[in-house]
C-alpha positions as CSV (number, residue, x, y, z in Angstrom):
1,X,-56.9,8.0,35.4
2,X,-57.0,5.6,32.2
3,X,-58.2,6.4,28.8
4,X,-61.0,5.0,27.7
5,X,-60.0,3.7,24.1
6,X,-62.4,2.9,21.1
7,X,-61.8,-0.1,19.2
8,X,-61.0,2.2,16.4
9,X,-57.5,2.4,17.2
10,X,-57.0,-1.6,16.8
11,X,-56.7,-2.1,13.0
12,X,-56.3,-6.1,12.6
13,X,-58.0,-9.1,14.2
14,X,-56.8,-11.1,16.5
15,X,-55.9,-14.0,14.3
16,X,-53.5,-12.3,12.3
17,X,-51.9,-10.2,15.0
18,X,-51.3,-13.4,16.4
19,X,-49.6,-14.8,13.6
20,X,-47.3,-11.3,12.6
21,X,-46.2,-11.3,16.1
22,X,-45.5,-15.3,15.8
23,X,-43.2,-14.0,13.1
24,X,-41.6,-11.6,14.5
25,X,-40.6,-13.6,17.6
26,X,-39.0,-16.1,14.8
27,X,-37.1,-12.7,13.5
28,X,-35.9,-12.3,17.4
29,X,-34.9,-15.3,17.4
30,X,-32.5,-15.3,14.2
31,X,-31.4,-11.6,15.0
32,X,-29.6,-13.3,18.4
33,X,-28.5,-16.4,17.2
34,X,-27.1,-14.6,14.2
35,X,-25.3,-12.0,16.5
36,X,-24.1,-14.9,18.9
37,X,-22.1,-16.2,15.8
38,X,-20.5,-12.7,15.4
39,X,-19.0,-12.7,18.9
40,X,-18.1,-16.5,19.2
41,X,-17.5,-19.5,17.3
42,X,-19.6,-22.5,17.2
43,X,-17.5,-24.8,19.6
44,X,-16.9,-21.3,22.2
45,X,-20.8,-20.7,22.1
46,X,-21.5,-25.0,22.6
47,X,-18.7,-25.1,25.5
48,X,-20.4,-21.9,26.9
49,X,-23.4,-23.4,27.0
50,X,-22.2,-26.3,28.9
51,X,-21.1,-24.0,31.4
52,X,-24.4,-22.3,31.8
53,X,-26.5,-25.6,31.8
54,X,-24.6,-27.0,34.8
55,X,-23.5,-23.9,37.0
56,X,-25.1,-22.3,40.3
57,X,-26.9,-19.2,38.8
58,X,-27.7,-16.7,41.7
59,X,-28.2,-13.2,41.2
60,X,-26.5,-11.7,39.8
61,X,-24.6,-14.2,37.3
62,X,-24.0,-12.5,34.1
63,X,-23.9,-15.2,31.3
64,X,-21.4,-13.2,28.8
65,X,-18.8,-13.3,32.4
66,X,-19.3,-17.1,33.5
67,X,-19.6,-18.7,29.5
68,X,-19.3,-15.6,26.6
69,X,-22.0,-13.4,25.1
70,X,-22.4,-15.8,21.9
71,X,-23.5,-18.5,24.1
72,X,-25.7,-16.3,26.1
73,X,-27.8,-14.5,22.9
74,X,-27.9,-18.3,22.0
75,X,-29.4,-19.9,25.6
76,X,-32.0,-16.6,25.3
77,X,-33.0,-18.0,21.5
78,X,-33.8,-21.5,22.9
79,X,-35.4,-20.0,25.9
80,X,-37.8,-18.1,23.5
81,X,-38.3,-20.4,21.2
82,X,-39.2,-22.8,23.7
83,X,-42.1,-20.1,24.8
84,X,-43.6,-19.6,21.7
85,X,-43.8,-23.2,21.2
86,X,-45.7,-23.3,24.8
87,X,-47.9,-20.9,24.0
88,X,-48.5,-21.9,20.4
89,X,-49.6,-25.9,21.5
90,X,-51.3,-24.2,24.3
91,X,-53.5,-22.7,21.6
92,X,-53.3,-19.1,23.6
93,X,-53.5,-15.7,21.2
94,X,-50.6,-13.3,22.2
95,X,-51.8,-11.0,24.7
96,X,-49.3,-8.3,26.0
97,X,-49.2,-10.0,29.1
98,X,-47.2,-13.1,27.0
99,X,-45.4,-10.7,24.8
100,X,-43.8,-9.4,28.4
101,X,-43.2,-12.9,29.6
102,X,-41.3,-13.8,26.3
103,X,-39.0,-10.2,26.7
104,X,-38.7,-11.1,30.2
105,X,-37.7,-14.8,29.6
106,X,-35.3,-13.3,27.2
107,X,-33.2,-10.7,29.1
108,X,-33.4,-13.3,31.9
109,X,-31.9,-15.8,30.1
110,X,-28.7,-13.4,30.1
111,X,-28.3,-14.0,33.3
112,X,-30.0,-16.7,35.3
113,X,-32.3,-18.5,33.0
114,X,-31.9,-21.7,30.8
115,X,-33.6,-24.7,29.9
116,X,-32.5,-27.0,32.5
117,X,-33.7,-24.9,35.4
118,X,-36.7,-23.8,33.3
119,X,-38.8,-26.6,32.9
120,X,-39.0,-28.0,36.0
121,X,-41.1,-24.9,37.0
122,X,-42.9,-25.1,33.7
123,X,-43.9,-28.3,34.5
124,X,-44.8,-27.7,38.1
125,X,-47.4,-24.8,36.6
126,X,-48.9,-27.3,34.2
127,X,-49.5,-30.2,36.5
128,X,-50.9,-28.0,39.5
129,X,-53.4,-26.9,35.8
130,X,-54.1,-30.2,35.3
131,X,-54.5,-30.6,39.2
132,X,-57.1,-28.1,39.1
133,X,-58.8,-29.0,35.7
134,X,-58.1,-25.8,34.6
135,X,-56.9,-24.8,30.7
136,X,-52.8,-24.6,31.0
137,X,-53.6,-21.4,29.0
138,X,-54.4,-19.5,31.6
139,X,-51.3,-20.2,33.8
140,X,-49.3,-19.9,30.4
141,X,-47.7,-16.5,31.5
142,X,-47.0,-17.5,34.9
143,X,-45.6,-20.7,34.1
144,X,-43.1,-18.3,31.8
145,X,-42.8,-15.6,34.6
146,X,-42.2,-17.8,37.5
147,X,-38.6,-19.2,36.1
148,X,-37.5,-16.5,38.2
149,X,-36.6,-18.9,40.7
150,X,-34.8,-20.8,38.2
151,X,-31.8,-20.6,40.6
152,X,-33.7,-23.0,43.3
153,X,-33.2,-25.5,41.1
154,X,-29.3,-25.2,39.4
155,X,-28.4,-24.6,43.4
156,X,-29.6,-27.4,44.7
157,X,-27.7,-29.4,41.2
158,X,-25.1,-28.0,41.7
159,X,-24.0,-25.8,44.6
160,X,-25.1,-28.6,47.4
161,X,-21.8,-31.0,46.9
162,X,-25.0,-33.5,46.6
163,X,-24.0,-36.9,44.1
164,X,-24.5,-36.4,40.7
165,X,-27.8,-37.9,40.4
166,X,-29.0,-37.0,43.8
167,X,-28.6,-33.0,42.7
168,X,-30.4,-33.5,39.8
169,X,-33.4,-35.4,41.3
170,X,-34.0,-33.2,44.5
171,X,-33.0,-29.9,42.2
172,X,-35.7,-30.4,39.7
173,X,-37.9,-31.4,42.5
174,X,-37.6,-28.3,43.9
175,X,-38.7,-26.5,41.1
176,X,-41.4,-28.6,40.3
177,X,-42.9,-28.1,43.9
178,X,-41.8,-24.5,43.6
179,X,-43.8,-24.2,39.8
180,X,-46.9,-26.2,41.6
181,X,-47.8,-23.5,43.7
182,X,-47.0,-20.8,42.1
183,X,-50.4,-20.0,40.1
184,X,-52.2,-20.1,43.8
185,X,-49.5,-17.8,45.6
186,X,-49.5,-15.8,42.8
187,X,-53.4,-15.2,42.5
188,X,-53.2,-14.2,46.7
189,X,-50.3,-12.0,46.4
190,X,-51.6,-9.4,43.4
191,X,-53.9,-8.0,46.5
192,X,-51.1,-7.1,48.1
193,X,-50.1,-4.5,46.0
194,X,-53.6,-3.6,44.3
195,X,-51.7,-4.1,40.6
196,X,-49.4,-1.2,41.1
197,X,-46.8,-3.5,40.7
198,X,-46.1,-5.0,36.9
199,X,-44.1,-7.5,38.1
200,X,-46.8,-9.9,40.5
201,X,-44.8,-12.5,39.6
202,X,-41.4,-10.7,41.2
203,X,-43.3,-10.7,44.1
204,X,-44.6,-14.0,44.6
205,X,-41.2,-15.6,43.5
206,X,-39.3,-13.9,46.0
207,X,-41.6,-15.3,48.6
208,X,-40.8,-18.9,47.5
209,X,-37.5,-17.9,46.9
210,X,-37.0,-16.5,50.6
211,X,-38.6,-19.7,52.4
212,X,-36.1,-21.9,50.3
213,X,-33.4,-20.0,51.2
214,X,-34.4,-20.2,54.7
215,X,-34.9,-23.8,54.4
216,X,-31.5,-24.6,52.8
217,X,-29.6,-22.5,55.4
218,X,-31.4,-24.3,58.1
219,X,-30.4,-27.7,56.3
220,X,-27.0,-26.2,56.8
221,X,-26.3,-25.5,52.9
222,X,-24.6,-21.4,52.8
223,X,-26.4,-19.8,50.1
224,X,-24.9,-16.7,48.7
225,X,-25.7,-14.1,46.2
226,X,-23.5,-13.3,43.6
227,X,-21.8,-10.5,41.7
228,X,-20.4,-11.9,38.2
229,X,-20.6,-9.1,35.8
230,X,-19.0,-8.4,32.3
231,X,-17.6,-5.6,30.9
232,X,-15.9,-3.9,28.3
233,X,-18.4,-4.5,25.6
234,X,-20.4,-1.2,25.5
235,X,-19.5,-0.8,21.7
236,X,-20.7,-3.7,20.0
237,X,-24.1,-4.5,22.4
238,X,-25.1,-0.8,22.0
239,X,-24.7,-1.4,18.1
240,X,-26.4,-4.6,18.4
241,X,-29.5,-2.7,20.9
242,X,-30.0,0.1,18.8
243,X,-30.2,-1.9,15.3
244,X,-32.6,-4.2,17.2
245,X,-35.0,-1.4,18.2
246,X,-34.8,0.6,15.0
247,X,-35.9,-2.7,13.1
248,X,-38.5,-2.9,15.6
249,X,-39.6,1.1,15.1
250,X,-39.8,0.3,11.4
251,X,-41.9,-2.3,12.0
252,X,-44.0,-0.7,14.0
253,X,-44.8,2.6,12.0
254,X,-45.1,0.2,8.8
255,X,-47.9,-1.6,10.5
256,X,-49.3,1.8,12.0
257,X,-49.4,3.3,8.3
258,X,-46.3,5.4,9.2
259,X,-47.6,7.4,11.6
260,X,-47.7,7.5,15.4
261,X,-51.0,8.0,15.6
262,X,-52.6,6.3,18.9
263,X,-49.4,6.9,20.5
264,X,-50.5,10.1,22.4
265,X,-54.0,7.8,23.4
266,X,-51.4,5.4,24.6
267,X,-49.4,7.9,26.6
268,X,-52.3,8.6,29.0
269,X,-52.7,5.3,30.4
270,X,-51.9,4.4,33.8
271,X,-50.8,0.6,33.1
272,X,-52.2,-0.2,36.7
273,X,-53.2,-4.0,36.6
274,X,-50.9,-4.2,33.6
275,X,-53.5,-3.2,30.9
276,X,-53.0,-5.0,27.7
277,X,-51.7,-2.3,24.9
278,X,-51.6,-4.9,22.2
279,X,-55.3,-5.1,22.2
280,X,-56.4,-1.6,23.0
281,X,-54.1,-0.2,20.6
282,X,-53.1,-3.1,18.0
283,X,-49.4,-4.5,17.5
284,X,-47.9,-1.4,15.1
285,X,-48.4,1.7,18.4
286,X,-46.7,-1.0,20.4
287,X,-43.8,-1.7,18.5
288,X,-43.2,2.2,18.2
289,X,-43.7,1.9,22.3
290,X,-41.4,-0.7,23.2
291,X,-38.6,0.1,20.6
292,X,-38.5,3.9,21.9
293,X,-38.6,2.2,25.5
294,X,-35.4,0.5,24.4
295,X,-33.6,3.7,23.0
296,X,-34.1,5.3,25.4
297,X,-33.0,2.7,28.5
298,X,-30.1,2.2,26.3
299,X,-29.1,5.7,26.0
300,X,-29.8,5.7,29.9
301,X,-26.8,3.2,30.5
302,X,-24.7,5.2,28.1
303,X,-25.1,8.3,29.3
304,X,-24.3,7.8,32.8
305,X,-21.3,5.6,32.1
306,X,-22.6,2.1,32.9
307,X,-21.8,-0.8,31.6
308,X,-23.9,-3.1,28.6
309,X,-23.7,-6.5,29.8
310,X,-26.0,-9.9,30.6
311,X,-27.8,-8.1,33.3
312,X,-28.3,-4.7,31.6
313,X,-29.8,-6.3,28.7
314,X,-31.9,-8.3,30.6
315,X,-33.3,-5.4,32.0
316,X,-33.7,-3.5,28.8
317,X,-35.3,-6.1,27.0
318,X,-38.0,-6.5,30.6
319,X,-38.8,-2.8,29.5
320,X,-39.3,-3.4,26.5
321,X,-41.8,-6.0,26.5
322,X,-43.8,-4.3,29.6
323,X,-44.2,-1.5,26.6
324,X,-46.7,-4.2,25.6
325,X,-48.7,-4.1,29.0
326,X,-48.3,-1.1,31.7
327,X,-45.4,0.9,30.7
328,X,-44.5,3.9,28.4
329,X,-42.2,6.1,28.5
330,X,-44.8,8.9,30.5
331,X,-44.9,6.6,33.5
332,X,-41.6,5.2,33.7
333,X,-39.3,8.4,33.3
334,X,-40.3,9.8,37.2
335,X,-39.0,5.8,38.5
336,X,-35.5,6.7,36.7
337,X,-35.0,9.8,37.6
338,X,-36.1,9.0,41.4
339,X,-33.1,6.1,41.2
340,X,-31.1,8.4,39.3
341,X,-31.6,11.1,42.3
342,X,-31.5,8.0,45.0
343,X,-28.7,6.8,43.3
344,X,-26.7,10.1,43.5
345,X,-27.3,11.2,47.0
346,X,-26.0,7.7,48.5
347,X,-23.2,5.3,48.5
348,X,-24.6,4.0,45.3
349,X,-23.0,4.7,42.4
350,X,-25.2,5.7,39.3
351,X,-23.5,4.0,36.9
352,X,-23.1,0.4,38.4
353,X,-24.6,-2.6,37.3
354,X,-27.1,-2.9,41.0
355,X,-28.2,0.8,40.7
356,X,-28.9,0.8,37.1
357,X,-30.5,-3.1,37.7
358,X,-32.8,-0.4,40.3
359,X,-33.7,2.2,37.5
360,X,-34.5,-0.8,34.8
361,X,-36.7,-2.9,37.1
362,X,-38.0,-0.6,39.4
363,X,-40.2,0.8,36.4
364,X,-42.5,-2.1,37.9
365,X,-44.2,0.7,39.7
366,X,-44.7,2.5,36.5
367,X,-48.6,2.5,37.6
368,X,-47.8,4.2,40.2
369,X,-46.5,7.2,38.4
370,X,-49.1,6.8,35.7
371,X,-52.1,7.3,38.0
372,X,-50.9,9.3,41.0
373,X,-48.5,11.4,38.8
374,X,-44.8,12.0,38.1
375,X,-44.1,13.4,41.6
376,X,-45.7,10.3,43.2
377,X,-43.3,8.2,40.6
378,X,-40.3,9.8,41.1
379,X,-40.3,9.2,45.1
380,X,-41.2,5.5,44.5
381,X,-38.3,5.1,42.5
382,X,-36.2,6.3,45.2
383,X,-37.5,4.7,47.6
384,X,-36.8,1.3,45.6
385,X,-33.6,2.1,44.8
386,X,-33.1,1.6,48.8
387,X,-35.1,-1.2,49.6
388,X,-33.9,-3.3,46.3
389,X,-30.6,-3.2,47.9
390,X,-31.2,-4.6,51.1
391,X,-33.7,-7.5,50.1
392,X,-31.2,-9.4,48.2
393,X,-29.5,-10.9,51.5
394,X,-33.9,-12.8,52.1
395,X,-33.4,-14.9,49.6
396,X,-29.9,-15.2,48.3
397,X,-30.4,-14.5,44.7
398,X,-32.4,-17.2,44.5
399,X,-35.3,-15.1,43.0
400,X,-34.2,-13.5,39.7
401,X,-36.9,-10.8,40.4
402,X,-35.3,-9.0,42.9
403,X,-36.4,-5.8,42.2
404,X,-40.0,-7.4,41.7
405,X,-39.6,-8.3,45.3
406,X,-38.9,-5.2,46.0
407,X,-41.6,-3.4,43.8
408,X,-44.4,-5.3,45.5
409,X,-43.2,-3.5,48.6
410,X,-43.1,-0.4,47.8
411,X,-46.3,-0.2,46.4
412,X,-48.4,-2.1,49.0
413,X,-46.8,0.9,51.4
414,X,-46.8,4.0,48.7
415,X,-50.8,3.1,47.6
416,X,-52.7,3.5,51.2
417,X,-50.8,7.0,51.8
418,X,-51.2,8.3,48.2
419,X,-55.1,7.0,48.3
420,X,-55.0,9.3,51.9
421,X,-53.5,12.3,50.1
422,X,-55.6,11.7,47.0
423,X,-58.5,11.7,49.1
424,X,-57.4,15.2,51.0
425,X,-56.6,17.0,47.7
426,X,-60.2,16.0,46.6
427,X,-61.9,16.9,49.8
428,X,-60.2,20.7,50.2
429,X,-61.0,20.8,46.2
430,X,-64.5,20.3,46.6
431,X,-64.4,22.8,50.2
């Protein structure tokens, strides 16, 4: 089901991968903090940022709606620089699994994510580390990951009519307790699903996020999701997306000798387990992976007439960095079309921001499509396009990962009945 790879195809050590990809995460960085200053001024993106710092931030909360997009790209550029200074004092070399995590914590930051309802989780992560005496570079992408529940803490801060101080204290406590039990949670709850789910983390925040919710409504506090989306600016983001992932082609057949060549190896894995491109295939094949990823999710939106905004970008950019563990674009394309079809045979329209939330994060069950095959793929994705949509009401928005919830799901039910099937097939084969 997954190709075996020689370490032929990997044409750099580790050291310097490590250090081109610490520069081009600097390059990220400048690309959105230079953009921000095209769509904003300086005092527009510093009172936007204001806004985002000290308001609820529930799914879905589109940053470009409640502040404006310059202050959004900015809020993502702090969030990544403040990974990559993690994982660089951490002393970690950049596996695909953190290149993810730093997409992720990107797109994110469009819409839910920012410093102050960050780091309490961060910290939670490292101090149940130093708890357990274990390296805090090996909890490094969970600590990332698991601001998904970044909400928790910006809803109890702010959404609880608690005093000033009394938010902050009991908000950050939440997420600190929420970020200490994380690693352990999240360890138990990859079983679940047998790794046919990318997004473990999804899963495991959606559980915390689901008992707080429970908890606050039984305290009395109404927790709501939200539905705060922009739009109107299709013109200049899809500019923006497509200049992004050209740069990031360029890069990537530069440092593959201009040529796709391991791409095709590539194309026949499964990404079950999330397997770990960068190092199977080396940092220039997955470039040319994650920037045709983004074309082609971009193009997506386009074509069916959605809308590029905070969320949509988010999700893009998720995509993107999976292309760096578990996804390309054979194992993802059945999940979007079995939205797409989901999508267009019920009351969901194909072109809103939820269903096309569905077709960008339900490729979390990309493994399923890469080792069962497309058919297999295609009904997963409609299947999650139903249950995303009806999980959102457990836990208020208070897990970011939604459709990771949702994911971890549909596998742990799609995998025992495929494994049935799959062992059928094999039985009548070898009648």
């Amino acid at each position: 089901m997954t190709n075996p790879i020689t370490k032929s195809h990997v044409k750099e050590d580790i050291s310097y991968t490590d250090k081109m990809l610490y520069t081009y995460f600097i390059m990220f960085i400048s690309v959105m903090i230079t953009t921000a200053f095209l769509f904003n001024s300086p005092a527009e993106i510093i009172k936007g940022n204001i806004t985002i710092l000290t308001s609820p931030d529930n799914l879905i909360t589109d940053y470009f709606e409640n502040a404006n997009i310059g202050a959004a790209l900015v809020n993502a550029a702090i969030m990544v620089l403040q990974a990559i200074i993690i994982i660089k004092k951490s002393k970690q070399e950049i596996s695909g699994l953190l290149v993810a995590s730093i997409f992720t914590l990107a797109g994110f930051s469009l819409f839910g994510k920012n410093l102050y309802n960050s780091t309490p989780i961060i910290l939670g992560v490292y101090a149940y580390a130093k708890f357990r005496k274990i390296p805090f570079c090996q909890l490094t992408a969970i600590a990332l990951f698991g601001t998904a529940i970044g909400p928790v803490v910006s809803e109890v801060t702010f959404n609880f009519a608690l005093p000033t101080f009394q938010g902050i204290f009991f908000g950050v406590l939440a997420g600190f307790i929420s970020g200490f039990f994380m690693p352990v949670l999240a360890q138990h709850f990859i079983n679940f699903h047998k790794g046919f789910s990318l997004y473990n983390i999804g899963f495991t925040a959606g559980i915390i996020a689901t008992v707080c919710t429970a908890l606050f409504r039984g305290l009395g506090y109404k927790v709501e999701t939200v539905y705060l989306v922009s739009k109107g600016n299709n013109k200049e983001l899809a500019m923006f997306l497509l200049v992004l992932f050209a740069m990031m082609l360029i890069a990537g057949l530069a440092a593959n000798q201009w040529s796709f060549k391991g791409y095709g190896a590539l194309m026949k894995e499964s990404g079950r387990a999330g397997s770990d491109f960068i190092k199977k295939y080396g940092r220039g094949v997955v470039y040319i992976n994650m920037a045709l990823l983004g074309i082609v999710f971009t193009a997506y939106i386009l074509i069916v007439g959605g809308k590029l905004n905070g969320p949509t970008i988010g999700g893009i950019f998720t995509v993107v960095g999976f292309g760096a563990i578990g996804k390309h674009l054979k194992n993802v394309l059945p999940i979007l079309l079995g939205v797409f079809l989901a999508s267009y045979f019920s009351v969901h329209d194909v072109n809103s921001t939820a269903a096309l939330l569905a077709a960008l994060f339900g490729t979390t069950l990309a493994p399923l499509s890469g080792y069962y095959g497309p058919v297999a793929g295609i009904i997963a994705g409609a299947l999650h396009m139903i249950f995303a949509s009806n999980l959102s009401f457990l836990n208020a928005g208070l897990n970011l990962y939604n459709n990771g919830f949702s994911g971890g799901f549909i596998a742990a039910i799609l995998v025992p009945i495929y494994e049935e099937i799959y062992k059928i097939k094999n039985k009548i084969k070898n009648a």
